[in-house]
C-alpha positions, 0 to 999 in steps of 0.5 A, a space after each residue: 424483471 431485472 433493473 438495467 445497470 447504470 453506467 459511467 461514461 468515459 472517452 474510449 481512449 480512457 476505457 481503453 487505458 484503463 482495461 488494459 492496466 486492469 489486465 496488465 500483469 507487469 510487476 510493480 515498480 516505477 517512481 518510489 513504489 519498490 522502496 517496500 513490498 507491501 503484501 496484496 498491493 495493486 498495480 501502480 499502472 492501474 493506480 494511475 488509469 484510474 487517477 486520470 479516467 476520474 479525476 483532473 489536477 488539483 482534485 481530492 483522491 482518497 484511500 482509506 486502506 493505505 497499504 504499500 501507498 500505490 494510491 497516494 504515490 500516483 496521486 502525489 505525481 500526479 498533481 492530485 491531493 492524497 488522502 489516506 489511512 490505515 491501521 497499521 502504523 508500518 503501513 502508514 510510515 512506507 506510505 509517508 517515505 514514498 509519498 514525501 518528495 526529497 531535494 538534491 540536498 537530501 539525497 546528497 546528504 544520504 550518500 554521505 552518510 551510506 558511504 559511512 555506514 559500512 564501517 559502523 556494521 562490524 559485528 564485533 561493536 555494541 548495539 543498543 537496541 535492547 529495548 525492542 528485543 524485550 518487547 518481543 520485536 525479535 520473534 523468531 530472528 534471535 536464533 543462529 542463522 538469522 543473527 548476522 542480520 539482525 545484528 547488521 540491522 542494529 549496527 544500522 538503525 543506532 547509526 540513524 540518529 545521527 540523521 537530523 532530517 527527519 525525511 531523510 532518517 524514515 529514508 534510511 530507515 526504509 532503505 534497511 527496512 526494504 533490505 531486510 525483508 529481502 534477506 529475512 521475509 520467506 526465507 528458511 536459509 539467509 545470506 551472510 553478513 558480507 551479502 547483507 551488507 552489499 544489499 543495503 548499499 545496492 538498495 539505497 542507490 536504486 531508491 535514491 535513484 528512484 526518488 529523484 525521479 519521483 521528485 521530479 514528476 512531484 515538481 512537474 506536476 505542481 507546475 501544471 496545476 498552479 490555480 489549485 495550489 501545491 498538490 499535497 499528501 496526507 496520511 494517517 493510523 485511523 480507521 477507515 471510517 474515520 477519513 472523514 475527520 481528516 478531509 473535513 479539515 480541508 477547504 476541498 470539494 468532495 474527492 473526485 475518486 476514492 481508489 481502494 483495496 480493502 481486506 479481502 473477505 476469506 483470503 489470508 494475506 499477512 499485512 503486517 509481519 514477515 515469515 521466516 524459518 519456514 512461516 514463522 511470523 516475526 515483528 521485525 518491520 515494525 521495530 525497524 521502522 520505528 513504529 508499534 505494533 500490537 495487534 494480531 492479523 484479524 485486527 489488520 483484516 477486519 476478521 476477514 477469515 472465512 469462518 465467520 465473516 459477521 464482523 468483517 461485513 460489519 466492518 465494511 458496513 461501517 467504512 462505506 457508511 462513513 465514505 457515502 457522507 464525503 462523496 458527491 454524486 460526481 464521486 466514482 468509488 473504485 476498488 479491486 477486491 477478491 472473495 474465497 467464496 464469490 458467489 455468496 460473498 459479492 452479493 452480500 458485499 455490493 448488499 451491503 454497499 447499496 445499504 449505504 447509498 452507493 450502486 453499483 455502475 458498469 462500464 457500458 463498453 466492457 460488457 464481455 464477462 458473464 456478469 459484466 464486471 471487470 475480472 482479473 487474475 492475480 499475479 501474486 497467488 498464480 502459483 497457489 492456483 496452479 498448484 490447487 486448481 482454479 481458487 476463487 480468490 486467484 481473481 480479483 474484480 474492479 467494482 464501480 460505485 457512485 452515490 444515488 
C-alpha cells in the first residue's frame, strides 16, 4: 500500500500566486535582475511567490547555489536576510552588485564618471591589462573580430581604478561585464567598436535606472520590519555544504526557506564562461569582474554529466545533509530542478533527500499532473526542444521538503 503524501497548507491566494509564477513564461527582469544574464537563472516572479508563501520580514531565506542572485535579490527587497554561496566567484560578484543597495550619491558619482569614460576608449591609447592575457583569460577574444572589444574592455576596466567606492567600482565593473556578454557571448560576428561604445552607456543608464528602484524597494522594505533590525545580505565562494559555517554566525532562528536551483543531473549548462566564434569557450567574465577562475565545468556542476552521475548525487548527499542540520520542522525547502533522465534520476534525487531527513510535501490543491508535482517548461531550451522533440530536460519541476 502506497504511503499518503504529506502536504503544506497555504491561504488559496498564496497557492494561487505561487501556481501561476511557476507557470509564468515572463522574461526576466524587474529591480537589478537584468545587471547579468546568468545561465539556467529562475524566474524573479516565482522567487518572490515563494519568499512570500514561506516566510515573513525579518525571517532568514537561504541559497546555497547562488548563481545570477534572483534568490537573494527578492529576499533583500523584501525585507528578508539573504544567505548565499556559490562556487563560483563570478557568481558570487553579480550576486554582491545586485544585492548591495546604492545611494543617490553613488549613482551620482557613476554618471560623472560614464560621462567621461567615452574619451579614454580611443583604441590607439595603452592598456595595461597584460597580466590576465598571460594567465590565459583572453582565450578565444584575442583574434581579428573580436579585438576591437576586447580592447574597449581594457581601455575600460584600467579607467575603473579611478573608482574609490568600492560598490560603486564592482558597478562599473558590472556594467562592462553585462556589455560585453552582449557583444561577445554567442556570437560568430561582432559589433564594432563605435556600437560597443554606445552599448556600455546605453546599459549604465538602464542599470542606474534599475538600481535606484531596487534601492528604494530596499529602503521600503527595512522600514516595515523595524523590530527585526535592517534586512541584510551575505554571500560568499563555498561549498554548498559549507552555508552552515556562515549562519551559525548569526543570531537568527532557523530560515524560514531555502529556495534553490542546483545543477541539473545530465543537462549541460555553461555557468561559468561565455561561447564565441561558433562555441568556443573563453574566461573572458572572470577577467572582467575582477575574479578567478580555474576550474573547468564538471567542477561548477558536481559532475553532472549523464555519463556518470556517482559523483553528482554524492554531491547532492552532501549538501542536503549539511542543509537538514539548519532547518527546523517549520523550514520549507523549495527547489526547481530538471533531469535528462526523470524517470531513473527523480527517484534516486527525492532517495536521496529522504536519506537526509527531508520528505517530500505536496501541495494539496495542486494534485492535476500525473504524479502530483508541479511541472513546467523552460522557456530557455524551448527551441532545443522544438527542434529534437520533447526532451526531458525542457521541463523543469518545483519539489517541496521539509524536515521529518
Amino acid at each position: 500500500m502506497a504511503a499518503s503524501k504529506l502536504h503544506i497548507k497555504l491561504p488559496s491566494g498564496d497557492v494561487d500566486t505561487l501556481l501561476t509564477s511557476i507557470y509564468s513564461q515572463t522574461p526576466v527582469s524587474g529591480l537589478t535582475h537584468d545587471y547579468y544574464k546568468y545561465p539556467a537563472r529562475f524566474s524573479p516572479v516565482f522567487a518572490r511567490s515563494a519568499i512570500n508563501a514561506f516566510s515573513r520580514p525579518g525571517d532568514l531565506v537561504v541559497d546555497p547555489f547562488v548563481g545570477g542572485g534572483t534568490t537573494l535579490v527578492e529576499a533583500r527587497a523584501a525585507g528578508r536576510i539573504g544567505i548565499g554561496t556559490d562556487l563560483s566567484s563570478l557568481a558570487v560578484f553579480v550576486t554582491e552588485t545586485k544585492t548591495l543597495p546604492m545611494r543617490c550619491k553613488d549613482y551620482d558619482a557613476m554618471e560623472d564618471w560614464f560621462s567621461e569614460l567615452p574619451g579614454n576608449l580611443n583604441l590607439r591609447l595603452k592598456t595595461n591589462q597584460e597580466c590576465w592575457d598571460e594567465n590565459g583569460y583572453f582565450r578565444n577574444v584575442k583574434c581579428p573580430q573580436t579585438w576591437p572589444i576586447r580592447k574597449t574592455v581594457e581601455l575600460a576596466l584600467q579607467q575603473t581604478p579611478i573608482i574609490q567606492d568600492k560598490k560603486q567600482q564592482n558597478f562599473a565593473r558590472c556594467v562592462i561585464l553585462k556589455s560585453a556578454q552582449w557583444a561577445l557571448d554567442g556570437r560568430k560576428s561582432f559589433p564594432t567598436a563605435s556600437k560597443f561604445r554606445e552599448r556600455i552607456i546605453h546599459n549604465a543608464t538602464s542599470m542606474m535606472d534599475a538600481g535606484r528602484v531596487y534601492s528604494m524597494e530596499v529602503r521600503k522594505a527595512d522600514k516595515l520590519a523595524p523590530a527585526f533590525g535592517k534586512s541584510r545580505t551575505l554571500c560568499r565562494k563555498r561549498r554548498a555544504q559549507e552555508i552552515s559555517s556562515l549562519i551559525k554566525g548569526l543570531d537568527r532562528p532557523a530560515p524560514s526557506l531555502i529556495l534553490m536551483s542546483p545543477p541539473y543531473p545530465g543537462v549541460h549548462i555553461l555557468y561559468h564562461r561565455w561561447q564565441v566564434k561558433g562555441g568556443k569557450e573563453t574566461p573572458a567574465p572572470f577577467w572582467i569582474a575582477n575574479s578567478l577562475d580555474g576550474a573547468g565545468t564538471s567542477y561548477y556542476t558536481m559532475n553532472a554529466r549523464a555519463s556518470n552521475l556517482d559523483r553528482y548525487f554524492s554531491g547532492i548527499q552532501a549538501t542536503f545533509s549539511a542543509l537538514s542540520k539548519i532547518v527546523n520542522a517549520e523550514s520549507v525547502i523549495v527547489q526547481m530542478v530538471a533531469f535528462s533522465d526523470p524517470a531513473v534520476q527523480l527517484p534516486r534525487y527525492l532517495s536521496v533527500m529522504e536519506s537526509c531527513g527531508l520528505k517530500e510535501h505536496f501541495l494539496s490543491e495542486h494534485l492535476d499532473s500525473t504524479d502530483g508535482r508541479i511541472w513546467r517548461s523552460v522557456p530557455s531550451r524551448k527551441w532545443h526542444a522544438n527542434i529534437k522533440g520533447q526532451l526531458p530536460s525542457a521541463r523543469e519541476v518545483v519539489l517541496l521538503h521539509k524536515a521529518v
